[in-house]
Phi, psi and omega in degrees: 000317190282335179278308152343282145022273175300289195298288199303329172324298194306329228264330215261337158316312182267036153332067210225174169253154204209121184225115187245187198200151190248139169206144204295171161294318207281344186265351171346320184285323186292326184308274168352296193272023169240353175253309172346290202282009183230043148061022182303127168270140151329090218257322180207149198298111194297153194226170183246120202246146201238156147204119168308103193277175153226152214200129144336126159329326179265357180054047165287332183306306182333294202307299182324296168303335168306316194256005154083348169351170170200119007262165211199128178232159167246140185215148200205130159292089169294108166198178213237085186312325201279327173329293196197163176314313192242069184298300177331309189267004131224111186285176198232146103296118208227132170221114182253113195259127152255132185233180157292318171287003162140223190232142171245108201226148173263153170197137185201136169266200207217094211291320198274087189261011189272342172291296107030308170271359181242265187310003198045179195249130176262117207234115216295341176280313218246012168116210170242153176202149187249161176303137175214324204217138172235125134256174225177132160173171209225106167269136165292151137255121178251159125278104209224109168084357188096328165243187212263122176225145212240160185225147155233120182226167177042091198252140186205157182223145169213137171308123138350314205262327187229095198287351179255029173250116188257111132282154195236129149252150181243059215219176163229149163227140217262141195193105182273098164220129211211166196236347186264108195283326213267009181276310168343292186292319177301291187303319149308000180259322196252005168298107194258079181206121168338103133302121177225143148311142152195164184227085187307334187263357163260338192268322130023259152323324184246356157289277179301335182230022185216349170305000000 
């Protein structure tokens, strides 16, 4: 009971709100000079982040973020290839939930992930689901305001099963998250940047198997 507990405490913490906004390569400098004039700091050294989706046979998961469903899950391997030689052996396990009641992430690691990745993951909404789409992209950290705000550029997508069928955008994302709605709401209002839904693991997806 107290481990239940526990987990929901943990679970009703990471609650945030998350506002992202798309910006071409070629406006980069504006981007720049808007965290330059509102004192943005460096919170950590960017890095290059891979993360492994996993997916049903009906691609519910897919469907769901597309058409926006509640609850709705991303379920994913994480790890930072550049960190170190054995980047592999220890992966982030992720299950990321959208509810009515907000936004969520689960995290945990994960040492035997070559197991994990050869039986898949059994997921009590979507099923049994297997590794199916890797992204790749080189993240930013900012400070802005007292909250986190992230840049993702050279963004590339790939089938799991042929690493050498690649997509590339040649776009950046902008990427806001806070738990504090009304610092939230200031920076959207004054924020000059195309606000979008977007989805690496549906832009993925509809690259490699919908194109």
């Amino acid at each position: 009971f107290l481990l239940m507990i526990n987990q929901l405490l943990k679970l009703l913490m990471n609650f945030r709100i998350e506002n992202k906004y798309k910006i071409d390569a070629v406006k980069l400098n504006s981007f720049y000079n808007f965290l330059k004039k509102n004192n943005a700091k460096i919170m950590y050294p960017g890095r290059e982040i891979n993360s492994i989706y996993f997916e049903n046979n009906n691609f519910n998961s897919y469907h769901d973020s597309l058409e926006g469903n509640l609850p709705r899950k991303k379920i994913r391997l994480r790890f930072y290839p550049n960190n170190n030689k054995n980047a592999k052996k220890n992966l982030n396990f992720e299950i990321k939930i959208n509810s009515v009641e907000g936004k969520i992430k689960i995290s945990k690691k994960i040492l035997d992930y070559e197991k994990l990745l050869k039986l898949g993951y059994y997921d009590f909404q979507y099923g049994q689901c297997y590794p199916i789409v890797e992204t790749n992209y080189f993240r930013e950290y900012y400070n802005l305001f007292n909250i986190r705000l992230t840049l993702d550029k050279n963004i590339k997508y790939s089938y799991f099963k042929k690493k050498n069928r690649v997509g590339y955008k040649n776009e950046s994302i902008i990427e806001i998250k806070s738990n504090n709605t009304k610092v939230s709401d200031y920076i959207d209002r004054n924020f000059h940047f195309e606000k979008i839904r977007f989805s690496k693991y549906c832009n993925a997806i509809e690259d490699i198997f919908f194109s």
